[in-house]
DRENPA-3360 file (N, C-alpha, C; in nm, 2 decimals, always signed):
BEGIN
1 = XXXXXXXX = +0.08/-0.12/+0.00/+0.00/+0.00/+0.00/+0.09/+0.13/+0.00 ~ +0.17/+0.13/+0.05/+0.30/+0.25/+0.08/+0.35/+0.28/-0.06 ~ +0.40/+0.14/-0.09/+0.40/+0.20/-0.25/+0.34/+0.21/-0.37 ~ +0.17/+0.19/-0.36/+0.10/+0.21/-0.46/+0.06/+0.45/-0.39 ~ +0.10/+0.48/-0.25/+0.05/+0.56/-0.20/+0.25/+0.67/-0.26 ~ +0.33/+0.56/-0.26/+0.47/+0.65/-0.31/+0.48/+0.72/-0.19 ~ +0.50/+0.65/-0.03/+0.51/+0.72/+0.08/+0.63/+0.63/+0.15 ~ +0.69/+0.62/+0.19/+0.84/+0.56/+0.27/+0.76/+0.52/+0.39;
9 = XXXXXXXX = +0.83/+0.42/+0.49/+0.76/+0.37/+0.61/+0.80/+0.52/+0.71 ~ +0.90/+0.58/+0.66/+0.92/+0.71/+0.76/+0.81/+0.78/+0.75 ~ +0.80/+0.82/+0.66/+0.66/+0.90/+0.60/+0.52/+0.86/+0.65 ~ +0.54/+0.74/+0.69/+0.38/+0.70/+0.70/+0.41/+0.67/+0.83 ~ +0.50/+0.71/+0.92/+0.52/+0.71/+1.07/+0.47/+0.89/+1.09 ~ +0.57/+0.97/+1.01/+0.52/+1.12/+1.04/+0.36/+1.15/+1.02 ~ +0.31/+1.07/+0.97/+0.17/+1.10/+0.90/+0.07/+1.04/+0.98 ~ +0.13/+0.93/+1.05/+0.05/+0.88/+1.20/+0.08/+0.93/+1.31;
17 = XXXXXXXX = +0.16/+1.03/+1.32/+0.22/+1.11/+1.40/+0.10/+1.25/+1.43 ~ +0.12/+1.30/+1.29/+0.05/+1.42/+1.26/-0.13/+1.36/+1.23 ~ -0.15/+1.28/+1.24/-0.29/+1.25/+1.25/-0.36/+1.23/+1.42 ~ -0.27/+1.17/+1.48/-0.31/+1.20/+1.63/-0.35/+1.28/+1.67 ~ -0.21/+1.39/+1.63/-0.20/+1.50/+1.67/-0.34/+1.59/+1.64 ~ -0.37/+1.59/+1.54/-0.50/+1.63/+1.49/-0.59/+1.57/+1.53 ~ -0.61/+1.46/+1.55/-0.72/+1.41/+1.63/-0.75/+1.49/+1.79 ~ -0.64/+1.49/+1.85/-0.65/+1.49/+1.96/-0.64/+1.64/+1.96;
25 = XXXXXXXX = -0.67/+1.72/+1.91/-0.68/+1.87/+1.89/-0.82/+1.91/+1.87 ~ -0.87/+1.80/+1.78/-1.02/+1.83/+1.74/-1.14/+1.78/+1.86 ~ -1.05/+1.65/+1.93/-1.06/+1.61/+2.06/-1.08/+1.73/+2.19 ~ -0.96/+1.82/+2.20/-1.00/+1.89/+2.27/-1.13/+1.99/+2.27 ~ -1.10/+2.06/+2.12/-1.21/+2.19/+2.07/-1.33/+2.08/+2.11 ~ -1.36/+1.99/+2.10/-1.45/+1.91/+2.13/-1.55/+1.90/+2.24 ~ -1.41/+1.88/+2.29/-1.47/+1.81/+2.44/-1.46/+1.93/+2.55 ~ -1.41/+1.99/+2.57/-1.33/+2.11/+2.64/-1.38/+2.26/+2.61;
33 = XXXXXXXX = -1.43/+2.27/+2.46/-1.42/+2.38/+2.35/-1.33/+2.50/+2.35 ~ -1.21/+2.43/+2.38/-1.09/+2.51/+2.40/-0.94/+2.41/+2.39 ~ -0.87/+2.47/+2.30/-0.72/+2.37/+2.26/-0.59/+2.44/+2.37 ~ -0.60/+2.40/+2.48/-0.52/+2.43/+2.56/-0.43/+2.38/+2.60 ~ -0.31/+2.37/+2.65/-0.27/+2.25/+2.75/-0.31/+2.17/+2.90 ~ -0.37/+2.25/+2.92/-0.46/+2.24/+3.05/-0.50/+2.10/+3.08 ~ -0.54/+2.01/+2.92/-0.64/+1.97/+2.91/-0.55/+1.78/+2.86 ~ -0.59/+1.70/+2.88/-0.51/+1.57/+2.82/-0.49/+1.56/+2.67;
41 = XXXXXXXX = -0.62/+1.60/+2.63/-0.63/+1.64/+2.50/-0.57/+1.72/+2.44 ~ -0.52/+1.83/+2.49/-0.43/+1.98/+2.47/-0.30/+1.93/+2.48 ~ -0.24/+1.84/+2.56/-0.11/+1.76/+2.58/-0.06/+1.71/+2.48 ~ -0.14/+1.62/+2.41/-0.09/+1.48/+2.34/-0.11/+1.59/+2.20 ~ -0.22/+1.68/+2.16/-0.20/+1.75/+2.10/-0.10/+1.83/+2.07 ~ -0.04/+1.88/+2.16/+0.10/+1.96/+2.16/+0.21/+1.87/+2.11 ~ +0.24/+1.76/+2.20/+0.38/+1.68/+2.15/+0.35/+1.61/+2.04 ~ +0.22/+1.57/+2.01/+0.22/+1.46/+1.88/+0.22/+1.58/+1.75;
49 = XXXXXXXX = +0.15/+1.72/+1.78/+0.21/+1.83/+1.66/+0.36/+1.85/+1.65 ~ +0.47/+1.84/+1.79/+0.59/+1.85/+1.80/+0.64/+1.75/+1.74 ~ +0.60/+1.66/+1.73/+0.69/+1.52/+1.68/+0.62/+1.53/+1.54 ~ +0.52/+1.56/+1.50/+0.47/+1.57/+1.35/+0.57/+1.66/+1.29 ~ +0.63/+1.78/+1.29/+0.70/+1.94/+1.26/+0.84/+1.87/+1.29 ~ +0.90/+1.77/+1.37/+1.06/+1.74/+1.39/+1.05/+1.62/+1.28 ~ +0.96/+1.53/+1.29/+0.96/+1.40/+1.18/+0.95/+1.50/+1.02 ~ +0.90/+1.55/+1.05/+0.83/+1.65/+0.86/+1.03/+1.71/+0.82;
57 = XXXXXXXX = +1.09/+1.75/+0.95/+1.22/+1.81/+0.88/+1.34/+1.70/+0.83 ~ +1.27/+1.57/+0.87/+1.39/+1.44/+0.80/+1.33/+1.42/+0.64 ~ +1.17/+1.50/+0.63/+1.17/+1.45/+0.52/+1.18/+1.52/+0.35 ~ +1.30/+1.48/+0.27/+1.27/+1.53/+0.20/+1.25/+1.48/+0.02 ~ +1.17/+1.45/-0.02/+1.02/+1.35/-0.12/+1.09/+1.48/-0.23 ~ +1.12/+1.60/-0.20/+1.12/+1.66/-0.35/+1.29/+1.72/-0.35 ~ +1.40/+1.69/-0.27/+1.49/+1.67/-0.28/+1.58/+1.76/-0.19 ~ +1.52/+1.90/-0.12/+1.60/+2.01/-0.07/+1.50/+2.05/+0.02;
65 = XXXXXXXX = +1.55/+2.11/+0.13/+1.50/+2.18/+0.25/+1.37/+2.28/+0.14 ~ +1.28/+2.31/+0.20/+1.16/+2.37/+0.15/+1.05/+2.47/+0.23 ~ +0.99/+2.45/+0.09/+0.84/+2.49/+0.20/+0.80/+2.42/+0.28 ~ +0.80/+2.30/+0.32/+0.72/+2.21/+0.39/+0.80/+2.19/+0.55 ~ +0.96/+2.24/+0.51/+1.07/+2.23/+0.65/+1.04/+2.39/+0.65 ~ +1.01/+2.45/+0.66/+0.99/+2.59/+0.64/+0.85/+2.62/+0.76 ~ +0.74/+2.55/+0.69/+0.63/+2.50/+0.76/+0.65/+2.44/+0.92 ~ +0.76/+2.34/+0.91/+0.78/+2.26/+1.06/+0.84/+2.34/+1.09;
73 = XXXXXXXX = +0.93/+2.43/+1.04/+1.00/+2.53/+1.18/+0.90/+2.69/+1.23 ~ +0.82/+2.70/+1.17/+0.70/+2.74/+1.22/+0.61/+2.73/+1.33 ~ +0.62/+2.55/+1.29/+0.52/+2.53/+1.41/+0.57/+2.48/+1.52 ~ +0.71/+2.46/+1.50/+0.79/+2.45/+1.64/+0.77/+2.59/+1.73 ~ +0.77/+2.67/+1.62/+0.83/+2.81/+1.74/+0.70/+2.88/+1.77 ~ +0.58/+2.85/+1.69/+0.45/+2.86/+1.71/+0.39/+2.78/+1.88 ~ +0.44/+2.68/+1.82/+0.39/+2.57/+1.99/+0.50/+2.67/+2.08 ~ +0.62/+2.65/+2.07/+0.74/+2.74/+2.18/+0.62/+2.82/+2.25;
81 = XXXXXXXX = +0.57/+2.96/+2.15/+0.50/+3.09/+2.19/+0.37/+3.04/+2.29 ~ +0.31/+2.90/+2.23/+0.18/+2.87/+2.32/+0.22/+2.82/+2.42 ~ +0.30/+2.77/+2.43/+0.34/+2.70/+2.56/+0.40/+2.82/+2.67 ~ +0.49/+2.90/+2.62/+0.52/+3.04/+2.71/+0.45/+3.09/+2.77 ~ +0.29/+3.12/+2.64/+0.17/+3.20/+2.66/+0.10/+3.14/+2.77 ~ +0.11/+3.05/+2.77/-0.01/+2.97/+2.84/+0.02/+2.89/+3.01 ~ +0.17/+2.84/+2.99/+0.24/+2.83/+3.11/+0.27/+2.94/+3.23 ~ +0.35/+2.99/+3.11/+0.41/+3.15/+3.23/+0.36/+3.30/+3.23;
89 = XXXXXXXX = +0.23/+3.28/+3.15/+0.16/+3.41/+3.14/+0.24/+3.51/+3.06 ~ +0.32/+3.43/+2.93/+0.40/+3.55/+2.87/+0.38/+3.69/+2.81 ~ +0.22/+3.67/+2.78/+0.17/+3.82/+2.75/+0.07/+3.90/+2.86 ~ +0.10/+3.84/+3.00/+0.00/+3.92/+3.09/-0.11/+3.87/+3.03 ~ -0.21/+3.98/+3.06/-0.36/+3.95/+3.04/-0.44/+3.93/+2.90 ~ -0.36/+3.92/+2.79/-0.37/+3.90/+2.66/-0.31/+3.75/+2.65 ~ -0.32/+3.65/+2.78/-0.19/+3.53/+2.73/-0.33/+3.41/+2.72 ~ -0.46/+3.46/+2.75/-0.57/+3.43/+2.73/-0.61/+3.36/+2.57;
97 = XXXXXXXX = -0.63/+3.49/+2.54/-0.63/+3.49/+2.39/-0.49/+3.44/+2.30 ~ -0.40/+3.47/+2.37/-0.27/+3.48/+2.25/-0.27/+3.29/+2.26 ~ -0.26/+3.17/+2.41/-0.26/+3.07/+2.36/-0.41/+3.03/+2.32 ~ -0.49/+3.07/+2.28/-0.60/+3.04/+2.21/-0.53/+3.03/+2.00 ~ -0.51/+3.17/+1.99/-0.50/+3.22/+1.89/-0.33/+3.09/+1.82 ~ -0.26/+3.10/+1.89/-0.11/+3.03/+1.89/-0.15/+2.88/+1.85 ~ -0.27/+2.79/+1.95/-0.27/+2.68/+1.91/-0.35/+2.66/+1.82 ~ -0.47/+2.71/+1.80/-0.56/+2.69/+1.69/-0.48/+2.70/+1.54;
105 = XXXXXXXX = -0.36/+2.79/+1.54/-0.27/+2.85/+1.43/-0.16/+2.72/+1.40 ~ -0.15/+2.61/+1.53/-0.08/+2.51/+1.49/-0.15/+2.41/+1.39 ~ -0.31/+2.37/+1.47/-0.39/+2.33/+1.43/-0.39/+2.32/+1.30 ~ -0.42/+2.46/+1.26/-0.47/+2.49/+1.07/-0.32/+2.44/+1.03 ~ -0.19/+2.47/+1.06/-0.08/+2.41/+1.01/-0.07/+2.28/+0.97 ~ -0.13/+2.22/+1.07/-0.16/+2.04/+1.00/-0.20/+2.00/+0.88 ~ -0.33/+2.16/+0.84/-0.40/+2.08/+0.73/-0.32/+2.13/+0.63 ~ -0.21/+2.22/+0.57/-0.15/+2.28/+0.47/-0.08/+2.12/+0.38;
113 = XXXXXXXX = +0.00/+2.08/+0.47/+0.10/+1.93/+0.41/-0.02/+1.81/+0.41 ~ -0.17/+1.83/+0.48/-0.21/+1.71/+0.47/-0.27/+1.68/+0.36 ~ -0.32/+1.84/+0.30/-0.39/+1.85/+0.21/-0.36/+1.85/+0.08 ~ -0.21/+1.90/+0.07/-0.06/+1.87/-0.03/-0.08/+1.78/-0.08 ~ +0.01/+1.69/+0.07/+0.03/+1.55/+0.05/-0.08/+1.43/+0.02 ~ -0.18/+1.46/+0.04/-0.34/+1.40/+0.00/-0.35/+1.39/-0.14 ~ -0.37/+1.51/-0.18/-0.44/+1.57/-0.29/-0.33/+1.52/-0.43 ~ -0.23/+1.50/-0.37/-0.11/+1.51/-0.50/-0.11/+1.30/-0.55;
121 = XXXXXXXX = -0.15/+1.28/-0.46/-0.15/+1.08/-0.41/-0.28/+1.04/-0.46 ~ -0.41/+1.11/-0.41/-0.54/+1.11/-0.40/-0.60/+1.16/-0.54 ~ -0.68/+1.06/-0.56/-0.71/+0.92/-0.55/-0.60/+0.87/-0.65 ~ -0.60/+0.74/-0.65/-0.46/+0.68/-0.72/-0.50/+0.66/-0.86 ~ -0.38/+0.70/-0.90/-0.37/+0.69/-1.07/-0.42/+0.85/-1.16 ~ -0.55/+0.88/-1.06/-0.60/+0.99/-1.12/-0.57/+1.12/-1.02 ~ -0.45/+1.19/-0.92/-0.45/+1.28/-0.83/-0.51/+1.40/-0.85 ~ -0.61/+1.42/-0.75/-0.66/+1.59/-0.75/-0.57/+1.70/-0.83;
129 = XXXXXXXX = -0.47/+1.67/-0.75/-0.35/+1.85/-0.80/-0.25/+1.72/-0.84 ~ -0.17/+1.75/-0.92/-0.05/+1.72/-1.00/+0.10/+1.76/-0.93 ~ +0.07/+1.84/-0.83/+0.22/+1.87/-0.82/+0.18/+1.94/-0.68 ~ +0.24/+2.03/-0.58/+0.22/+2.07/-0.48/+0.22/+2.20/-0.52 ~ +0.26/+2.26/-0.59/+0.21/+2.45/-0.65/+0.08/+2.43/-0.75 ~ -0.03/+2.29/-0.76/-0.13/+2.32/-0.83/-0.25/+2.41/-0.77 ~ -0.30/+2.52/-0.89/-0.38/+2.58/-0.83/-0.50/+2.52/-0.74 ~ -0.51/+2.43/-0.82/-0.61/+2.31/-0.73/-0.63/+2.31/-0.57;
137 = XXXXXXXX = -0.51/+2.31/-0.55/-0.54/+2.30/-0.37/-0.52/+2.46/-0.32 ~ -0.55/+2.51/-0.38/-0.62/+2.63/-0.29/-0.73/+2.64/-0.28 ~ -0.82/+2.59/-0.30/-0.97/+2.60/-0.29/-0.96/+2.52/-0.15 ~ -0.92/+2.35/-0.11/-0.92/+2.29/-0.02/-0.80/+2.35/+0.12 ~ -0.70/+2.46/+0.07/-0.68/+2.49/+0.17/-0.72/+2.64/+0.23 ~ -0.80/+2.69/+0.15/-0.85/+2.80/+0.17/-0.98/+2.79/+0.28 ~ -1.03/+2.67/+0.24/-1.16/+2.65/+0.30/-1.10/+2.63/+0.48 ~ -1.02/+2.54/+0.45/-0.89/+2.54/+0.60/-0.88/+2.62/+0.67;
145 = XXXXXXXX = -0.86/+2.76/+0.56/-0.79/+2.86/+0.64/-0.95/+2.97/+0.67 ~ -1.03/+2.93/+0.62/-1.16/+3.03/+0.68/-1.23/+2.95/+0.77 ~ -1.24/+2.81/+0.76/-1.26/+2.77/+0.93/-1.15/+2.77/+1.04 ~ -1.02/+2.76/+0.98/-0.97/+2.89/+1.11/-1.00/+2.96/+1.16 ~ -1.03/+3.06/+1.06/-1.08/+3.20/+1.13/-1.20/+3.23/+1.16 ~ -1.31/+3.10/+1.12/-1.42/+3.13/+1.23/-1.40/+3.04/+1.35 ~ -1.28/+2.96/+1.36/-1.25/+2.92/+1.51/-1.19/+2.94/+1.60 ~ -1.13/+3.08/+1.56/-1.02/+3.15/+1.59/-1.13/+3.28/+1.63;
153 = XXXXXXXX = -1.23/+3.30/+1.61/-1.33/+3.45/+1.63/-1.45/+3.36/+1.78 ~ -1.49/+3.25/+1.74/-1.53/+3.20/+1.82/-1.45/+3.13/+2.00 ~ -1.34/+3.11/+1.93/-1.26/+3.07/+2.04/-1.21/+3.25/+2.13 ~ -1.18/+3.32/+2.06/-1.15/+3.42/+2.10/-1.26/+3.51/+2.15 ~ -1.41/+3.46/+2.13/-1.56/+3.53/+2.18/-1.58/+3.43/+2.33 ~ -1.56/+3.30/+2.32/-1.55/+3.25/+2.45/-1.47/+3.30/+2.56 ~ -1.30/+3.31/+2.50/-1.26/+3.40/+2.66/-1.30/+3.48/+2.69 ~ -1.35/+3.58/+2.59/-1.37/+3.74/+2.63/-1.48/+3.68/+2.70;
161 = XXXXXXXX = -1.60/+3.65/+2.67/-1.71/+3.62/+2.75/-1.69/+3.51/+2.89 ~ -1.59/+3.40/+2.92/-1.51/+3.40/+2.99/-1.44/+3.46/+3.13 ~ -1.35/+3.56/+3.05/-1.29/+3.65/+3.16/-1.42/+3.77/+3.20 ~ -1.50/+3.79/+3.10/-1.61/+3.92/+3.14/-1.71/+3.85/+3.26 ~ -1.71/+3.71/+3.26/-1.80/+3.66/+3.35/-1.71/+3.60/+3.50 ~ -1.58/+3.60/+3.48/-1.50/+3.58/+3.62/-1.50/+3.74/+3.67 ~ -1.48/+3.81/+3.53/-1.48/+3.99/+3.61/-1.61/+3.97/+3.70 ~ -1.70/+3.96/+3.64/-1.86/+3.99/+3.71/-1.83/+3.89/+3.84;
169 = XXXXXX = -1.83/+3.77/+3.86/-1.82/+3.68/+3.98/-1.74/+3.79/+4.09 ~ -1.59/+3.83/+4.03/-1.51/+3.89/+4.14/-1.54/+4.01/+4.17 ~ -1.64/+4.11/+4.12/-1.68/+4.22/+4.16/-1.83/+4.18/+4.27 ~ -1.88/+4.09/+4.21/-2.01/+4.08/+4.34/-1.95/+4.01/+4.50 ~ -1.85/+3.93/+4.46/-1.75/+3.88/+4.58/-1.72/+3.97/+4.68 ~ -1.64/+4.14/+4.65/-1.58/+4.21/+4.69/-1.65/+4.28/+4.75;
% end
């Protein structure tokens, strides 16, 4: 199957790597409605994205460091910033939103190479896109990138309503 798919057993380790990872992200927004680390789901989410972005930089299918190791060093330093934000309060009172905004941004990162690497394989013999610059897959990652941003508007309306409703709690307290 690997070779009717022209994927290496490494490749189809990174790709069950990066599928967890996604799972367990969609897992969180799920169950939680928030991709945090807080959360078991926010955890396995984090390191199985980390191990997806370090496996993605051994691989190289078109011959030279690229867009796609370009991509993994992104989302390394993307997770770095959520993890700061979210552990040590690196932005003060904006670290609310910023690890909301930071992991959701890893998230959509998943689907850029899955949708690549999909679409160029998919279905066999007859592939969607022909090559990884076909215009083709911008329709499928576009669609990606606008439910981002309505999950990235909605995740970011929950804390504010959130922290507006711990404000209200601590002022009738006082």
């Amino acid at each position: 199957m690997l070779d009717l798919l022209n994927i290496s057993a490494f490749g189809a380790l990174h790709t069950a790597i990066a599928l967890i990872g996604v799972f367990a992200g969609f897992t969180a927004l799920i169950a939680h409605r928030e991709l945090l680390l807080s959360s078991r789901a926010g955890r396995i989410f984090f390191w199985f994205t980390i191990g997806a972005a370090v496996t993605g930089l051994f691989i190289y299918r078109r011959g030279s460091f690229g867009a796609p190791h370009v991509l993994s060093v992104m989302t390394l330093v993307v997770l770095a910033l959520a993890w700061f934000v979210e552990r040590r309060r690196g932005f003060g009172r904006a670290s609310s939103y910023a690890a909301v905004l930071l992991n959701l941004t890893a998230l959509f990162f998943h689907f850029i190479p899955a949708f690549v690497e999909s679409l160029t394989r998919l279905p066999l013999g007859a592939p969607y896109a022909a090559n990884p610059e076909d215009p083709a897959l911008f329709g499928p990652i576009g669609t990606a990138f606008v439910a981002y941003l309505i999950a990235t508007v909605w995740q970011l309306l929950r804390v504010r309503g959130a922290s507006r409703r711990a404000a209200t709690r601590g002022a009738r307290l006082a």
